[in-house]
C-alpha beads as a LAMMPS data file, in Angstrom:
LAMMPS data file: protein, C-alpha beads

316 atoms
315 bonds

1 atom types
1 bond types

-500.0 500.0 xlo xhi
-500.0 500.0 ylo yhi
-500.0 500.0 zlo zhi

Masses

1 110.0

Atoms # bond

1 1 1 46.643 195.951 -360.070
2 1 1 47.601 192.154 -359.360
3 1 1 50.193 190.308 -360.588
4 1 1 50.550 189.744 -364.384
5 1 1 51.880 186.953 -365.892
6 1 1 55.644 187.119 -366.502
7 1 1 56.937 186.062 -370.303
8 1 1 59.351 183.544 -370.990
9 1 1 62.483 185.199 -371.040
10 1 1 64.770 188.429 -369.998
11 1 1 67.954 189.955 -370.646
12 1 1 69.979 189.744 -367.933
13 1 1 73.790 190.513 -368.363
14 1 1 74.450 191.200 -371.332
15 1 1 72.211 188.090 -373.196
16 1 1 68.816 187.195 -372.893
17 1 1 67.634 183.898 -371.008
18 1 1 65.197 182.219 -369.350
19 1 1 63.243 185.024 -367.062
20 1 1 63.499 182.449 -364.251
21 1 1 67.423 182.561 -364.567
22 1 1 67.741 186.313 -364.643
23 1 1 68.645 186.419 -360.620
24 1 1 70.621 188.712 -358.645
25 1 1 72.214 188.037 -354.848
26 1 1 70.231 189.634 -352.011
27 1 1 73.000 191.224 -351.152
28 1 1 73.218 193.566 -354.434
29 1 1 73.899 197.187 -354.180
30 1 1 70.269 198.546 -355.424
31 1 1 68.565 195.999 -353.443
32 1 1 70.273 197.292 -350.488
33 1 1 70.288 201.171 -351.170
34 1 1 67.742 201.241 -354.258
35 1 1 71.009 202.087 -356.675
36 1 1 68.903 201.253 -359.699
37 1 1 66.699 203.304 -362.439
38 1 1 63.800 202.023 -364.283
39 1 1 62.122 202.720 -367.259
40 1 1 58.642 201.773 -368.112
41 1 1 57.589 201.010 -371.929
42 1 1 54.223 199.852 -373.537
43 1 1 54.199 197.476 -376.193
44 1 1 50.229 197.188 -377.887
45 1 1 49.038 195.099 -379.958
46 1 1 48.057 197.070 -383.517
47 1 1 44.556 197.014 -384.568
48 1 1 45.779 194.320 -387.452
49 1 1 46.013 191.570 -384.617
50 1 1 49.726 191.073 -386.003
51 1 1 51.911 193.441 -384.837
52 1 1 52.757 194.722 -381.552
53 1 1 53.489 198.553 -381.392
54 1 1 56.226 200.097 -378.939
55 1 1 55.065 203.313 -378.116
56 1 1 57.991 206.162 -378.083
57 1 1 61.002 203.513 -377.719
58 1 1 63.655 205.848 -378.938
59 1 1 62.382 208.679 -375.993
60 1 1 62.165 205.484 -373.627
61 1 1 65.828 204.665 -374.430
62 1 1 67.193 208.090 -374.032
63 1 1 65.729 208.912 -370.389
64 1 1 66.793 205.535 -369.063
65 1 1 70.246 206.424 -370.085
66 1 1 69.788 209.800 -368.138
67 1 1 68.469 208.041 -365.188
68 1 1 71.866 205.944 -365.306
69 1 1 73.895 209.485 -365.716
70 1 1 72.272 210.464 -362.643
71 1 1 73.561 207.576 -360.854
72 1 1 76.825 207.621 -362.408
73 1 1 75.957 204.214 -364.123
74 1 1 78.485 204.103 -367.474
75 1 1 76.605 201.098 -369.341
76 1 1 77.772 200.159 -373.136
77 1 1 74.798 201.368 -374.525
78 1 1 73.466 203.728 -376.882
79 1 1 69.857 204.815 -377.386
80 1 1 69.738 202.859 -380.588
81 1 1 71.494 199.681 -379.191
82 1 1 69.417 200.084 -376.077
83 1 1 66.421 200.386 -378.337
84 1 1 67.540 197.517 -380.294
85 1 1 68.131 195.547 -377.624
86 1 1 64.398 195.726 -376.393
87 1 1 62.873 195.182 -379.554
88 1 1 65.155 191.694 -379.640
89 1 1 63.744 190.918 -376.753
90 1 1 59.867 191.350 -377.582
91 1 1 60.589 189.000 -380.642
92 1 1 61.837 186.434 -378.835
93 1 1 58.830 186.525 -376.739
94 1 1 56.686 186.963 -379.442
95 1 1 53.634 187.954 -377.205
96 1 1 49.914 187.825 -378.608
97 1 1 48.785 190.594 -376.487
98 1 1 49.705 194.209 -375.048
99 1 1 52.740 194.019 -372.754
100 1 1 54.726 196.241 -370.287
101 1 1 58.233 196.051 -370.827
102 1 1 61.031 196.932 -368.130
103 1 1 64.194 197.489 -368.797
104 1 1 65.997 198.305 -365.243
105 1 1 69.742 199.687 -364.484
106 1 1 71.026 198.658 -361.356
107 1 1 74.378 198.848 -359.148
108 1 1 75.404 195.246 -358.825
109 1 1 78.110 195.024 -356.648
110 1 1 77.602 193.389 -353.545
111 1 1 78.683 196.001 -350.703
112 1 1 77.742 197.669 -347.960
113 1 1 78.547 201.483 -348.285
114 1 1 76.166 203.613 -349.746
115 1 1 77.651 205.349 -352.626
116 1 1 77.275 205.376 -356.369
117 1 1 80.886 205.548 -357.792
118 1 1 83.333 202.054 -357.649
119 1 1 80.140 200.060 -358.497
120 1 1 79.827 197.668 -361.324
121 1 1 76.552 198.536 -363.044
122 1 1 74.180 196.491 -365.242
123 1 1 70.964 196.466 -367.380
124 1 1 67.915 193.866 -367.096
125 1 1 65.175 194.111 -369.428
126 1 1 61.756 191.680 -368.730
127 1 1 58.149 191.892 -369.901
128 1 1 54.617 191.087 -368.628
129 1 1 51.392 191.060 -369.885
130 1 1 49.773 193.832 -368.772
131 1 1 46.189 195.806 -369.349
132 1 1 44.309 198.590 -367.384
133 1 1 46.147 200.076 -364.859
134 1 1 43.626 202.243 -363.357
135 1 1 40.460 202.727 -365.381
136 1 1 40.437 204.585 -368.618
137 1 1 37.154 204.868 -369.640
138 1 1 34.839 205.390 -366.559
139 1 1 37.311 207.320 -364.644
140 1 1 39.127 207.024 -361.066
141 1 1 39.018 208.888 -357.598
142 1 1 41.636 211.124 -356.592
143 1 1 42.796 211.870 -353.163
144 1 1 45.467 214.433 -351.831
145 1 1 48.530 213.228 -350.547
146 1 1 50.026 213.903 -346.760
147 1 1 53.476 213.043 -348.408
148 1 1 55.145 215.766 -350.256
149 1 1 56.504 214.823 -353.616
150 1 1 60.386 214.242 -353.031
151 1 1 62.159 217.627 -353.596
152 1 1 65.125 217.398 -356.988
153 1 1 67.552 218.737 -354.333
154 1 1 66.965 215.591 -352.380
155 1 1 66.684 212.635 -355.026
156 1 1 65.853 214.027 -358.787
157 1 1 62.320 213.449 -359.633
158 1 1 63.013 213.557 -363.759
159 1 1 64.770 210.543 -363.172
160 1 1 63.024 206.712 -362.520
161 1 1 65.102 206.329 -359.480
162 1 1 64.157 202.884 -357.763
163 1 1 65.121 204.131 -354.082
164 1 1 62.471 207.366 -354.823
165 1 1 59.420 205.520 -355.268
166 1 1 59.339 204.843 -351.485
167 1 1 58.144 207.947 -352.033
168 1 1 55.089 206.815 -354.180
169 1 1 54.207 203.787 -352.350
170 1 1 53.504 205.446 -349.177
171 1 1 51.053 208.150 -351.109
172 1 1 49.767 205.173 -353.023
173 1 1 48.816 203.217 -349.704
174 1 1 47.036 206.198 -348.099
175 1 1 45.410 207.217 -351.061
176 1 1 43.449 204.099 -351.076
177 1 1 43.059 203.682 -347.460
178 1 1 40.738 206.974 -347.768
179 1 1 39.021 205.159 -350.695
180 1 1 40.343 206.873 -353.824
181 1 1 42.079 205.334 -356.318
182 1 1 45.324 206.992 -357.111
183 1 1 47.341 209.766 -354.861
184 1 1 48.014 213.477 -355.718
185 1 1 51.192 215.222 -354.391
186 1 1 52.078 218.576 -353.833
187 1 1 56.196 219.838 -354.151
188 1 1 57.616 221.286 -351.141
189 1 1 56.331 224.666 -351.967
190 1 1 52.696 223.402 -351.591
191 1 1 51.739 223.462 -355.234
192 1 1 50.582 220.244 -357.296
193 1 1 53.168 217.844 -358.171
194 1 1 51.774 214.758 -359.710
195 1 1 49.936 211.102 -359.031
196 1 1 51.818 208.471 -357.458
197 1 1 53.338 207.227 -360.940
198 1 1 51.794 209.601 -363.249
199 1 1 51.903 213.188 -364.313
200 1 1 48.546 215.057 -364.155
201 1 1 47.168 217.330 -366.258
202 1 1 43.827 219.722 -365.585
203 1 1 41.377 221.407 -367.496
204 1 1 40.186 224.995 -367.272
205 1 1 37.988 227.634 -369.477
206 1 1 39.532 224.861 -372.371
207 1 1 43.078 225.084 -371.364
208 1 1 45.326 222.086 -370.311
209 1 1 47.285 222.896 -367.074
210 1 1 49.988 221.190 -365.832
211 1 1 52.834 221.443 -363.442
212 1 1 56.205 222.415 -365.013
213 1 1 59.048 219.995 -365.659
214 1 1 60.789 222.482 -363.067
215 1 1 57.900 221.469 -360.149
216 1 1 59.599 218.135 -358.828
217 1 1 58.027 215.984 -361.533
218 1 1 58.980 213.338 -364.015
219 1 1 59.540 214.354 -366.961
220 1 1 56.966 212.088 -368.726
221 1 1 57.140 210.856 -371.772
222 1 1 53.374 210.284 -372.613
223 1 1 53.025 213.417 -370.532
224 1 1 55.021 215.371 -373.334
225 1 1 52.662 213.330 -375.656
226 1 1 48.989 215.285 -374.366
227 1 1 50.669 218.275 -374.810
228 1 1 51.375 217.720 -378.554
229 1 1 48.628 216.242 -379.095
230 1 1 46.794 218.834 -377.338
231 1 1 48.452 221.735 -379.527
232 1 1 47.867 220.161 -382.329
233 1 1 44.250 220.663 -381.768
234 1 1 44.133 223.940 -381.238
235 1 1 44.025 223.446 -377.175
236 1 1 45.750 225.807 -375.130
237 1 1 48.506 224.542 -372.624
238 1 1 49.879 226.117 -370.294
239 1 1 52.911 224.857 -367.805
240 1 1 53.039 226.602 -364.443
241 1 1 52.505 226.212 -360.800
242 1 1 49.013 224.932 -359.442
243 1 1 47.418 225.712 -356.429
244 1 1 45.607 222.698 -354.013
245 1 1 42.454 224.818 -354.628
246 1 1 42.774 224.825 -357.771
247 1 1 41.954 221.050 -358.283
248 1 1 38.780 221.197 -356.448
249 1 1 37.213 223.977 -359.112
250 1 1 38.336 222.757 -362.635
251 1 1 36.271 221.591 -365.332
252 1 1 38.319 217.752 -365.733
253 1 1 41.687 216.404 -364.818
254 1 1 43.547 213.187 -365.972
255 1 1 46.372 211.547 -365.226
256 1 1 48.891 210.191 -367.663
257 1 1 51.443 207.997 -367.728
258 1 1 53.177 204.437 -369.345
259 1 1 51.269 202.475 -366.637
260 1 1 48.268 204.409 -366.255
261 1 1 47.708 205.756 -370.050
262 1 1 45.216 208.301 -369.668
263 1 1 42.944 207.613 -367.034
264 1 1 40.240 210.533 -366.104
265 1 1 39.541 212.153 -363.044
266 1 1 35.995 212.098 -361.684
267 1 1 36.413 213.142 -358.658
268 1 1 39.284 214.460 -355.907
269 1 1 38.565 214.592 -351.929
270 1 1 35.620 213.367 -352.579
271 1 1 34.487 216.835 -354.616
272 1 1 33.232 215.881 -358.318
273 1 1 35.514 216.702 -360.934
274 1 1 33.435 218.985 -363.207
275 1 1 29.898 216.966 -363.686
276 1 1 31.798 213.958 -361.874
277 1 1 32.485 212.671 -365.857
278 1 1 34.796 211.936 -367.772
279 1 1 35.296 215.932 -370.164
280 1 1 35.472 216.039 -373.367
281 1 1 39.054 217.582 -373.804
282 1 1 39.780 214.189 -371.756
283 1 1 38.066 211.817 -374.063
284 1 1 39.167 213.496 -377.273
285 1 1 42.819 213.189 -376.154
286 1 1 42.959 209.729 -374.832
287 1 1 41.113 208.808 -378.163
288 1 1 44.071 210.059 -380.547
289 1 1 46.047 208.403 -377.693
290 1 1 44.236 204.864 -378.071
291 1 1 44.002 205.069 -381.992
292 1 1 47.901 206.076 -381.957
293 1 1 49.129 203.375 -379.632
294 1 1 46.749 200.858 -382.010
295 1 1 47.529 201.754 -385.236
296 1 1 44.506 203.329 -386.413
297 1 1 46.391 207.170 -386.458
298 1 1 48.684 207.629 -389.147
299 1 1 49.637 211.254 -387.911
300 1 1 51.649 209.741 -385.193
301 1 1 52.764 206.831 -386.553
302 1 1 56.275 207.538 -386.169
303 1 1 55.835 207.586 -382.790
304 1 1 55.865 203.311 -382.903
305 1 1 58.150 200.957 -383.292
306 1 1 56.298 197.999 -384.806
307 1 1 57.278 194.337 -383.734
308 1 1 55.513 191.594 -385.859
309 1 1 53.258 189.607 -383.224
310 1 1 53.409 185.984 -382.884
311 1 1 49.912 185.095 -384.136
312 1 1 46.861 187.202 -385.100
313 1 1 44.400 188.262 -382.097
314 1 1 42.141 191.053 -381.561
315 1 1 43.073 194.429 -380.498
316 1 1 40.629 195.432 -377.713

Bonds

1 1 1 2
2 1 2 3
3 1 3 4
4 1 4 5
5 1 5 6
6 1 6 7
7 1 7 8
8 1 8 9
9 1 9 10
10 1 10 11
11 1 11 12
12 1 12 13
13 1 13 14
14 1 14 15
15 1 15 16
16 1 16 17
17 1 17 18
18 1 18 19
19 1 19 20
20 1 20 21
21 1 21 22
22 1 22 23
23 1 23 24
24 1 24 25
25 1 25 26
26 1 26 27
27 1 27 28
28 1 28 29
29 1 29 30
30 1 30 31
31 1 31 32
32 1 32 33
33 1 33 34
34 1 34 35
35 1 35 36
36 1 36 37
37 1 37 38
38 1 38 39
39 1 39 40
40 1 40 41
41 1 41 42
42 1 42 43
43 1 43 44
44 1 44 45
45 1 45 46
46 1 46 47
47 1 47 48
48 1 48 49
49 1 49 50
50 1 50 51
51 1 51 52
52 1 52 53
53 1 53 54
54 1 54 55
55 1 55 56
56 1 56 57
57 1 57 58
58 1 58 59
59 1 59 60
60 1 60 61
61 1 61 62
62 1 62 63
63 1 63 64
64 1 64 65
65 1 65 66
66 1 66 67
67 1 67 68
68 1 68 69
69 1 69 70
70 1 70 71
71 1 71 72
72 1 72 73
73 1 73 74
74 1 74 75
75 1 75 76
76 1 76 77
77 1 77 78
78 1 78 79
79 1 79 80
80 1 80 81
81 1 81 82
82 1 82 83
83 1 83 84
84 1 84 85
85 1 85 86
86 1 86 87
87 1 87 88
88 1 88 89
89 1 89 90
90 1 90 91
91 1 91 92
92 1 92 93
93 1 93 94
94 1 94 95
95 1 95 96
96 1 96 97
97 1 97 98
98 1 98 99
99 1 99 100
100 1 100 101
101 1 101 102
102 1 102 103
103 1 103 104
104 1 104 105
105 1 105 106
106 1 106 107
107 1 107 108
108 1 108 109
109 1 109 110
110 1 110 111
111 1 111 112
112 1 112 113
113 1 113 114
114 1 114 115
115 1 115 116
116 1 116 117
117 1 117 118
118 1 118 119
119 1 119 120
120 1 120 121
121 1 121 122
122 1 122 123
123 1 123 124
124 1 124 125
125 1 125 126
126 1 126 127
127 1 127 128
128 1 128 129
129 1 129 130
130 1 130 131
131 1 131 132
132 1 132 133
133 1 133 134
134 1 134 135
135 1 135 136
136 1 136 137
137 1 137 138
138 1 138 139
139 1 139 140
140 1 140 141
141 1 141 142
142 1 142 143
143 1 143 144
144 1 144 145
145 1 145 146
146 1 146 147
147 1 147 148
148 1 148 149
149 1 149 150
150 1 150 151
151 1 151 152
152 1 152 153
153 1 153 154
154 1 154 155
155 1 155 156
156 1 156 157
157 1 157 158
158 1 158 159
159 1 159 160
160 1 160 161
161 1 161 162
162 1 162 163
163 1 163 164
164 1 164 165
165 1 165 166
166 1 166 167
167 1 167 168
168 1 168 169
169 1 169 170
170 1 170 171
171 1 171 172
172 1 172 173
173 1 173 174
174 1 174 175
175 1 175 176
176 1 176 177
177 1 177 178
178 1 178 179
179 1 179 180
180 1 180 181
181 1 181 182
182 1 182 183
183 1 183 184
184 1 184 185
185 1 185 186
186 1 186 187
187 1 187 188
188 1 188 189
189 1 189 190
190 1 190 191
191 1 191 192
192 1 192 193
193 1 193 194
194 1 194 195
195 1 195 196
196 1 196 197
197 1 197 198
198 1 198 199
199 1 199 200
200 1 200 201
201 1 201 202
202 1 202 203
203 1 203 204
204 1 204 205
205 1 205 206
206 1 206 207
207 1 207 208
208 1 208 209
209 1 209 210
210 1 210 211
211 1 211 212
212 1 212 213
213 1 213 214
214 1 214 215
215 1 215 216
216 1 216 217
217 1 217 218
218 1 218 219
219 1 219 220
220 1 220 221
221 1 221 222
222 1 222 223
223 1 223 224
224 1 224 225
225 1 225 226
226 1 226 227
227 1 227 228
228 1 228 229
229 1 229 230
230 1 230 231
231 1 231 232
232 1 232 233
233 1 233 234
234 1 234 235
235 1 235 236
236 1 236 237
237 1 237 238
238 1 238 239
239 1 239 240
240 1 240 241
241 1 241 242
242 1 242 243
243 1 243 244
244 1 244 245
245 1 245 246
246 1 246 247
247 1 247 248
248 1 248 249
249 1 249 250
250 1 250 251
251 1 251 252
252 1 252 253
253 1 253 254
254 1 254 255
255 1 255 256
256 1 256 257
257 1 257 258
258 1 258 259
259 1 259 260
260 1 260 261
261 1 261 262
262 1 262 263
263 1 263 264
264 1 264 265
265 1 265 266
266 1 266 267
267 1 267 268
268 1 268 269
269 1 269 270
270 1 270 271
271 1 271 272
272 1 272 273
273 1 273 274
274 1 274 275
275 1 275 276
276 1 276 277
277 1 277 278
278 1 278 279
279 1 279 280
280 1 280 281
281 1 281 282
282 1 282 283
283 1 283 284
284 1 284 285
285 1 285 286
286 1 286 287
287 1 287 288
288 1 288 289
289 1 289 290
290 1 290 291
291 1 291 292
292 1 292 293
293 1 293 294
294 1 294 295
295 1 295 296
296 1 296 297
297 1 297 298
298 1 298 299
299 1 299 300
300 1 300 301
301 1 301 302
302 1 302 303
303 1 303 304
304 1 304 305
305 1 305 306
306 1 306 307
307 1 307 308
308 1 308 309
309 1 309 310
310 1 310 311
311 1 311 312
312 1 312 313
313 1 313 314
314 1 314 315
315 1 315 316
C-alpha cells in the first residue's frame, strides 16, 4: 500500500487543527520507547453517495481505551466522548470518499527512562483516504512467518500497542521477500496466530476456524464481526488451536481486519488454498460485509454510525 493522501485537519491536544500543525518533539516518550496505542477505524461511503458510514465506532472507542489501560494512560475520555470526538472530526473534513481514521494514544513526555507511569499522556486522531488494502476480490498469497507472534506475557497482543508491531513489520517484510502478499504467524506454542495486521479465519467440512482470543491474537473487532455474521447463517465456528498443517489442507482461508477487510486466501507456501479461489463461505461473508459497511444491509445497520458526506459520489 503507498501513501494516501492525508485530510485537512486532526485533533491534536485536546482541539482539532490543521493536520500539518498536529506535531510532536522527536524526543517524545512513544517515539522513543513506542509508549503509544492505536486504533484503526473505517469510515465508507454509503451506497446513497451522501453519507459516510463508521463501521463499529462504539467497539472502536472501547478497545482504544483498553489499549490506554494497558499502558496506564488515564485520558478524559469516555467511549461516547471518544466516539463523539471522531465523528466531529470526520465532519469537519467532510470527505467524499471512504477513509481510514486513526485515533492514536501516546506518552508525551519527553524523557529518557523507559517506563509507563509519571508520563503525561495524550490522544491524536487524523484521517486518510484510503481503499484496498490487500485485494478483496481476487484474493492474496500467504506465506508462513519465521517470527513468532509476540507472546501476551511479553507485550499483550489484544491490545494495538505501537512498540509491538515491530513485531509485524519484520513478518510483513519477509513475507513479501518470498513473494506472498501478507505474513502468517504462529504463537510460541507453534500453533497459528494471525496475519501481520489481521486475524485469520479458515474453512473446513463448512466450519469457520479460528485461533482463540486466548492464542496471542488481537482481539479484532471485524474479526468478532465474521463470526456473527457467520452464525447467523447457520455456519459453524469453532475457536481453538490450529496446527501449521492444518493451513496447507483446508478448503479456504481469509483474513480480516479494519485495514485489510476481508481479503481471501488463494494460496499459502505456495500450496493452493482449496481450488486456488476465492470459497464460497468467503464470498458470502465478505458480501454481507460489503453491503453492511455500504448501506445496502439493514440487519446490521446498527453496526454504523452515519456521518452526512460532503457532496454526493458513487459508492464503488
Amino acid at each position: 500500500m503507498g501513501a494516501s493522501p492525508m485530510l485537512e485537519y486532526a485533533f491534536f491536544e485536546g482541539r482539532i487543527v490543521p493536520f500539518a500543525d498536529a506535531r510532536i518533539s522527536v524526543g517524545t516518550h512513544a517515539v522513543q520507547y513506542g509508549t503509544g496505542a492505536f486504533a484503526g477505524i473505517r469510515g465508507y461511503l454509503d451506497a446513497d453517495g451522501e453519507t459516510i458510514n463508521i463501521f463499529r465506532l462504539p467497539e472502536h472507542a472501547a478497545r482504544l481505551l483498553n489499549s490506554a489501560k494497558l499502558l496506564r494512560a488515564t485520558l478524559p475520555f469516555t467511549r461516547e466522548t471518544l466516539a463523539r470526538t471522531i465523528v466531529d472530526l470526520v465532519e469537519k473534513n467532510a470527505p467524499t470518499g471512504d477513509v481510514y481514521i486513526r485515533p492514536f494514544v501516546y506518552k508525551s513526555s519527553v524523557q529518557l527512562t523507559p517506563r509507563l507511569t509519571g508520563l503525561d499522556n495524550e490522544l491524536a486522531v487524523y484521517m486518510l483516504q484510503l481503499g484496498d488494502y490487500l485485494d478483496t476480490a481476487a484474493g492474496v498469497k500467504a506465506a508462513v512467518s519465521s517470527w513468532q507472534r509476540v507472546a501476551d506475557n511479553a507485550i499483550p497482543g489484544r491490545g494495538k500497542l505501537s512498540g509491538a508491531y515491530i513485531n509485524s513489520a519484520l513478518a510483513k517484510d519477509e513475507a513479501e521477500e518470498k513473494g506472498a502478499d501478507e505474513a502468517i504467524l504462529l504463537d510460541q506454542h507453534g500453533h497459528v496466530a494471525e496475519g501481520s495486521g489481521c486475524n485469520l479465519f479458515l474453512v473446513r467440512d463448512g466450519a469457520l476456524v479460528t485461533a482463540p482470543i486466548t492464542g496471542d491474537i488481537l482481539e479484532g473487532i471485524t474479526r468478532r464481526t465474521m463470526i456473527q455474521f457467520a452464525r447467523d447463517e447457520g455456519i459453524p465456528v469453532e475457536e481453538r488451536d490450529i496446527d501449521r498443517s492444518e493451513l496447507y489442507i483446508v478448503d479456504e482461508a481469509f483474513f480480516c481486519g479494519t485495514g485489510v477487510q476481508i481479503a481471501p486466501i488463494t494460496s499459502i507456501d505456495g500450496r493452493p488454498v482449496g481450488d486456488g479461489i476465492p470459497g464460497p463461505i468467503t464470498l458470502k461473508i465478505r458480501e454481507i460485509f460489503f453491503d453492511t459497511v455500504r448501506g445496502r444491509n439493514p440487519d446490521y445497520a446498527h453496526f454504523l454510525t452515519k456521518v452526512r458526506a460532503k457532496v454526493a459520489s458513487a459508492a464503488d
